[in-house]
Structure formats: structure tokens, C-alpha cells
C-alpha positions in Angstrom: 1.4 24.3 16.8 2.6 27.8 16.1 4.2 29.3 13.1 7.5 29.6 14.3 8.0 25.8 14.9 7.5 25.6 10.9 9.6 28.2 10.6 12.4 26.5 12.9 11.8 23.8 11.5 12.5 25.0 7.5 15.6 26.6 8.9 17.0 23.6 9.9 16.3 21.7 6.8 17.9 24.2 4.7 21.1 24.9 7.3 21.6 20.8 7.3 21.0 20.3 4.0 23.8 23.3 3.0 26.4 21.8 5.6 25.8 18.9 4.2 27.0 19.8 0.7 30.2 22.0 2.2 30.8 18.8 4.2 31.0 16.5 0.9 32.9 19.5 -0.8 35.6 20.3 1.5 36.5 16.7 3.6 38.7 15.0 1.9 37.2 11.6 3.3 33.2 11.3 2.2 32.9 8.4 5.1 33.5 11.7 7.2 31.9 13.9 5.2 29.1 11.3 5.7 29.1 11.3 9.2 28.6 15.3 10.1 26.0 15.3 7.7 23.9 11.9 9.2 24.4 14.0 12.2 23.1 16.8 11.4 19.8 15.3 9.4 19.5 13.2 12.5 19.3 16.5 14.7 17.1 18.3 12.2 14.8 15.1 12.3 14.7 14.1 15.9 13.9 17.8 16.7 10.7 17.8 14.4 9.8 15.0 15.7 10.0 15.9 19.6 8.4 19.2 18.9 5.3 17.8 17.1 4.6 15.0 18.9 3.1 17.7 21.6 1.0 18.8 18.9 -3.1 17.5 19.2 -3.3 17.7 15.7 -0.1 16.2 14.7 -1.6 12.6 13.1 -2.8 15.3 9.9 0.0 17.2 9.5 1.9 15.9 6.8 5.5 17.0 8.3 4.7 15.1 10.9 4.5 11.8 9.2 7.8 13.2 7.0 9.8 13.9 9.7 9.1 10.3 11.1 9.8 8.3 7.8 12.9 10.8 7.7 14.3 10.1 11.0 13.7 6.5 11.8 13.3 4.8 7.8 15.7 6.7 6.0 18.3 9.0 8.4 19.1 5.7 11.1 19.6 3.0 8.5 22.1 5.1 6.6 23.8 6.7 9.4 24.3 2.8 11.1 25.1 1.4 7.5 27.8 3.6 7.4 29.5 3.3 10.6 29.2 -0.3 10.4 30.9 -0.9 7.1 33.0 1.8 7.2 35.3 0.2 5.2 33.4 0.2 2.3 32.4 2.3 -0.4 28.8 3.8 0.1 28.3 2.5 -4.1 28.8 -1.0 -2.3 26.5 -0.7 0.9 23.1 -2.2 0.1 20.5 -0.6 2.7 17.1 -2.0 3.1 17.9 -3.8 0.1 18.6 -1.2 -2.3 22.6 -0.3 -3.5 23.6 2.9 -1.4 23.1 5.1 -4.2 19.8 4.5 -4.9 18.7 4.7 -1.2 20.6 8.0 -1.2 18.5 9.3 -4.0 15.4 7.9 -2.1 16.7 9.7 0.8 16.6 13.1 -1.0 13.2 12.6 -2.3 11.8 11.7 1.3 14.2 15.2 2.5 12.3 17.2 -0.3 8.9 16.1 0.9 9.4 16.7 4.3 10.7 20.8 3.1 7.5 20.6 0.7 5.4 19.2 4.0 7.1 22.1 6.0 5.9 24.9 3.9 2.3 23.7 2.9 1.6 23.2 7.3 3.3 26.7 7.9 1.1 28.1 4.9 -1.9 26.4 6.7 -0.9 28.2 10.0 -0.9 31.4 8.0 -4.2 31.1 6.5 -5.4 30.2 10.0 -4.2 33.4 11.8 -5.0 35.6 8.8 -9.1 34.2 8.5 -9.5 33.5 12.2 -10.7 30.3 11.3 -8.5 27.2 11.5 -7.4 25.2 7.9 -8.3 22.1 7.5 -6.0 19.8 9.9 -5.2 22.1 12.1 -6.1 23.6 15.4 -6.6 26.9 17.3 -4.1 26.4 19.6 
């Protein structure tokens, strides 16, 4: 685990969440709009998840854990939802039970975590190089 994954890694969860609102601003059709963003959370997601599973001391880190729940409870389920009832209004999509709106408020929540997650690891990293001794959680490597 090294600083700059974290640092990658917040990048990328800031770039896809701002394409993400120029996406639903400027496409005229949101199912689109809805599309190139899944995409892009997707990426963001899968390649947190790749790059941490290398990681001995991943099963502590909490954006490890995020970046699953994001990719494979929240990110997948949408992203299918939508391509498989394209014809219908994301209001009207009920994913893992709960109306599309309220899972899309869910999925911000579980996005904000994984930033929050993102940070506090990196911050670990930090204290780790600066004191020469590793932070709770994490390893020398």
C-alpha cells in the first residue's frame, strides 16, 4: 500500500463523481446521462478494488470494504437496473427493493464513505512515513 494509490484513488472519485454531474447537466436524455456515469463509478470502483486486493493489510482498511459494497452492492445493481428497464423512469425502478430514488440517495451515501475511507487510509499512510512507525491497520510495505 503506498500513498499514491490513495491518492489515485481520490482522484478518481472526484473526476467521476464531477463527470457525472456535467453528464446529467448537459445530455439531454438522463438514461444516457446514466449510463457514462455507471461507467465511470464502475471504473473508479473496479480499479480500487484490483489495486487493493494485492494489499496484505487490505481486510482493515476501510476503503477496501467501501470500494467493494460500492462496486458489487450498489454501482452493478443500478447500472443493470437501468439497462434492463430502459424504458422506464429511474423514479419507477425499484432496486433491491427500494424506489430508484431512494437507492440513489443510498448510493451517494455509500460514494461519500468510500471518499471519507480514502482520506482517513491515505492520512494513515502519512502518519506512517512521517513517525517511521506504521498506524494502526497498516503495514510497512
Amino acid at each position: 500500500m503506498r500513498r499514491r494509490n490513495f491518492v489515485l484513488f481520490l482522484i478518481l472519485e472526484i473526476l467521476s463523481s464531477l463527470i457525472a454531474v456535467v453528464l446529467f447537466k448537459n445530455l439531454e436524455d438522463p438514461r444516457w446521462a446514466g449510463v457514462f456515469a455507471g461507467i465511470g463509478f464502475f471504473t473508479t470502483g473496479i480499479v480500487i478494488v484490483l489495486m487493493s486486493w494485492r494489499w496484505p493489510e487490505k481486510w482493515t482498511l476501510p476503503t477496501f470494504w467501501l470500494a467493494h459494497v460500492h462496486v458489487w452492492v450498489i454501482t452493478l445493481p443500478m447500472f443493470l437496473m437501468r439497462l434492463a428497464y430502459w424504458e422506464t423512469p429511474f423514479t419507477e425502478l425499484r432496486i433491491m427493493g427500494m424506489e430508484g430514488t431512494l437507492f440513489h440517495r443510498v448510493s451517494e451515501i455509500i460514494f461519500t464513505l468510500l471518499i471519507l475511507a480514502t482520506i482517513t487510509d491515505w492520512l494513515r499512510c502519512v502518519l506512517r512515513k512521517k513517525t517511521g512507525r506504521p498506524a494502526p491497520g497498516v503495514s510497512g510495505s
